[in-house]
N, C-alpha and C positions, 0 to 999 in steps of 0.2 A: 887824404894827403893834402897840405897844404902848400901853397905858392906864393911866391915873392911877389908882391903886387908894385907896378909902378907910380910912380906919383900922379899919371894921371886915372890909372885905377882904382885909386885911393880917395882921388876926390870924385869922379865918378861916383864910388859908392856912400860918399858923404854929402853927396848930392840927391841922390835916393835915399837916403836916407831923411831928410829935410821934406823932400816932397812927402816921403810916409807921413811924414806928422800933421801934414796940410798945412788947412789954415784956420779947423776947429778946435774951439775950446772949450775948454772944462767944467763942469757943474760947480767945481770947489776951486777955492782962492787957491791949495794947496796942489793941483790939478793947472790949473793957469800959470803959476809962480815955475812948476815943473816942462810945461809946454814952452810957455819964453824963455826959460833957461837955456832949454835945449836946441830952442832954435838960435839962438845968438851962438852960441857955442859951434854949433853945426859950421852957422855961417864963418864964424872966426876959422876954425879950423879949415875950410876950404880955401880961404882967401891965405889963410897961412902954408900951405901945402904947395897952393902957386905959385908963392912968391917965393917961398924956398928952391924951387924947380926950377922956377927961374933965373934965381939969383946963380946956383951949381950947375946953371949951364951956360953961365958967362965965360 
């Protein structure tokens, strides 16, 4: 069963999720290219989550 998660549950887990990735890298360019993607991504997505929070609880 699944549950409604709050925004700060949300980044919480996209926060663990950033740390799982570390800060090793890949044998292949294709490998590196998919590791920074994802950490940018992660990042963006957490910094957007808060600010949304924060803005809907103005």
């Amino acid at each position: 069963m699944s549950k409604e998660l709050t925004d700060n549950e949300v980044h919480e887990k996209l926060v663990k999720a950033q740390q799982e990735l570390g800060v090793d890298t890949a044998e292949t360019e294709h490998g590196k290219t998919a590791l920074d993607g994802a950490r940018k991504v992660l990042t963006g997505l957490q910094f957007g989550v808060l600010a949304a929070s924060e803005k809907s609880s103005d």
